[in-house]
N, C-alpha and C positions, 0 to 999 in steps of 0.2 A: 426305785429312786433313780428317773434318768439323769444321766451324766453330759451337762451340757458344755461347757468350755475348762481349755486350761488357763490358769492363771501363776504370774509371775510375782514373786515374792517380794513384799515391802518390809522396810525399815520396823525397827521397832516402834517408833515413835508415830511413823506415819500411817501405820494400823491404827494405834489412836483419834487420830485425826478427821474431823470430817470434811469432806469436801465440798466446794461450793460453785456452782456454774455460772450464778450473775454475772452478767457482761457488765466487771466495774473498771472504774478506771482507777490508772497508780495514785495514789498520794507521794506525794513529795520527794523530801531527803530523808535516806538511814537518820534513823533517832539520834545516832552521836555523829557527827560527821568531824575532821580536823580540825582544829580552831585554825590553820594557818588560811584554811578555805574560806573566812567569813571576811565580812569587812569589819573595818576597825571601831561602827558603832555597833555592832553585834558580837564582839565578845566575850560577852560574859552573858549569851545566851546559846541557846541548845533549840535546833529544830528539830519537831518532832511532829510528823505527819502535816498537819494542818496547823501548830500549833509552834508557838516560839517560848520556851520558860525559862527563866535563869539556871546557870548551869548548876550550880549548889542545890535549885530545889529539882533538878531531874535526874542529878545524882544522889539524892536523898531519899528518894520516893521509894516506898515499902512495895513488894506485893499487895495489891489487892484486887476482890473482883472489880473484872474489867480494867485492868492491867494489861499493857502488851509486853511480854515479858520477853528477852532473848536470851540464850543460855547456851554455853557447851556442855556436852556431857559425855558422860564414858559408861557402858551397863555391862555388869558383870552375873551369875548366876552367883549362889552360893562357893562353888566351889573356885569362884576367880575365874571361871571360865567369860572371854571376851565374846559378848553377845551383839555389840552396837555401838556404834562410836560418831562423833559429830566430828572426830579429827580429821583435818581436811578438809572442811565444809563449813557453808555458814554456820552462824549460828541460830540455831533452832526457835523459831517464832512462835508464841501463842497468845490468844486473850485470857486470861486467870479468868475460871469457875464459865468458864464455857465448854468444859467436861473432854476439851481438846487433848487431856494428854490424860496417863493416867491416874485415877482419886488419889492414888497414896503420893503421888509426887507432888501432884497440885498441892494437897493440903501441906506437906512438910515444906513449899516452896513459899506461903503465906508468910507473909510480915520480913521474907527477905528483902535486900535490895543489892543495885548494881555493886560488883568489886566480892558480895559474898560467894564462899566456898560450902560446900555440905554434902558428905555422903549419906544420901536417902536410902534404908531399906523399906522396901514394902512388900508387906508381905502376898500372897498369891489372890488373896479377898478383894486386896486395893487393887490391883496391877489389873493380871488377863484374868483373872477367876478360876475358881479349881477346876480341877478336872472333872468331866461330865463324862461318864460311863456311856451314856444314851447316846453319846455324839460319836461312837464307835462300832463300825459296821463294817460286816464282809460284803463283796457285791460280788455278783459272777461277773468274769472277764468276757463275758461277748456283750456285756452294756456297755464298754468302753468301744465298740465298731470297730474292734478291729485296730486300734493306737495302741504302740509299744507302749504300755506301761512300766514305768521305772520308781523305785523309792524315792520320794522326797516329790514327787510332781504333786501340784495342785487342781484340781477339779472345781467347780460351781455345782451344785445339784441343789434339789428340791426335793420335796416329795411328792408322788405320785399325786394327791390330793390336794398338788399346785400350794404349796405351803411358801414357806420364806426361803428366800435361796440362799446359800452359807457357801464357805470357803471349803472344803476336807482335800484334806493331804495324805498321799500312798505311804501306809507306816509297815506294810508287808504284802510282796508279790507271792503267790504259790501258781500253780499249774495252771486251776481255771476259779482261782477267787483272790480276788482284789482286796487286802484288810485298810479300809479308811479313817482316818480320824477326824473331826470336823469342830475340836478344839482346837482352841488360837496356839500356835506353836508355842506360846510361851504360857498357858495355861500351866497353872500347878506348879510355877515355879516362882522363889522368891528372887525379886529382883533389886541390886545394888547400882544405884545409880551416884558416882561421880560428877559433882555438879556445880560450873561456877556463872552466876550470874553475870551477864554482859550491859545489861542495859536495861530498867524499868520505864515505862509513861502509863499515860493514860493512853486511853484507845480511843480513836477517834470513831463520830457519829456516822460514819460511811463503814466503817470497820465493824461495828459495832451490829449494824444491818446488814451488810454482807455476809457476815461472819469468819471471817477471817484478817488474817494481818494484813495491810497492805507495805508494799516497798521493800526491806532487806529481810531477807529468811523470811518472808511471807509472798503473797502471790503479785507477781508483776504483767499487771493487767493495762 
């Protein structure tokens, strides 16, 4: 199993996530923007990407697929252990049932709207998936060429027979074998998510195709 690159650790949410290269360009204004920022025959609307709606119906609007949803959140393990936090950062952008974040969150996120509150658990099936035994391997320390190998570093490998290349992370150094693991750090774990809805719309049709958010807590293109 050669050992091709190291790689640096992402968020929990944005291992979720997939990314998208399209050379797109930004839409618009943040979905809610000040009302002191509009003029005075647009007050009592709400821009959102390509799209102007009254503000009662864009603060009304439920989850649903194809939803751009914004959200803070807070992730803890079972035992309250702090895993991930949106404090201090925007808030975290996605399209509903575009598989952008994970099943058990999505689905308990369905039929909210802007202003709600909820703590999600989900359990290890919905989240990163249990633990896979087979995604656990020792490697001799001279396929690493000679790199200080340290716990918690990440590798890219493959297999030999040019397979799909995965993430494994150093879970034990000995003399001259490497112990890897090539489950998602958060595999096998239940995870509680502290969650308050920021903002629901519709997604717009560049969004949609792109696949990603465009403008606030989404990609600024």
């Amino acid at each position: 199993m050669p050992l091709l690159a190291g790689r640096k650790g992402m968020c929990a949410l944005e291992l979720a996530t997939p990314r998208n290269k399209d050379n797109c360009c930004t839409i618009g204004s943040p979905a809610i923007a000040g009302l002191s920022s509009f003029p005075k025959w647009s007050q009592s609307a709400v821009l959102a990407g390509d799209l102007i709606l009254p503000i009662n119906y864009a603060m009304n609007m439920t989850i649903t697929n194809n939803s751009v949803v914004s959200f803070h959140y807070t992730l803890n393990d079972a035992d309250g252990k702090l895993l991930d936090t949106s404090a201090g950062r925007e808030a975290f952008a996605y399209i509903q049932g575009q598989s952008m974040i994970v099943p058990g969150l999505e689905r308990q996120l369905e039929g909210k709207k802007a202003g709600d509150s909820l703590l999600a658990v989900v359990p290890a099936a919905e989240g990163y998936g249990e633990l896979d035994p087979s995604l656990v391997h020792k490697v001799p320390k001279d396929r690493f060429g000679g790199q200080n190998v340290e716990m918690g570093m990440q590798f890219q490998a493959g297999s030999e027979e040019g397979g799909q290349m995965g993430v494994f992370t150093v879970i034990g150094v000995e003399d001259d074998v490497i112990a890897l693991n090539g489950n998602h750090p958060l595999a096998g774990v239940t995870l509680h998510f502290n969650v308050e809805v920021i903002n629901v719309r519709e997604a717009t049709k560049e969004e949609l195709a792109h696949g990603h958010v465009h403008g606030e807590g989404g990609h600024q293109h």
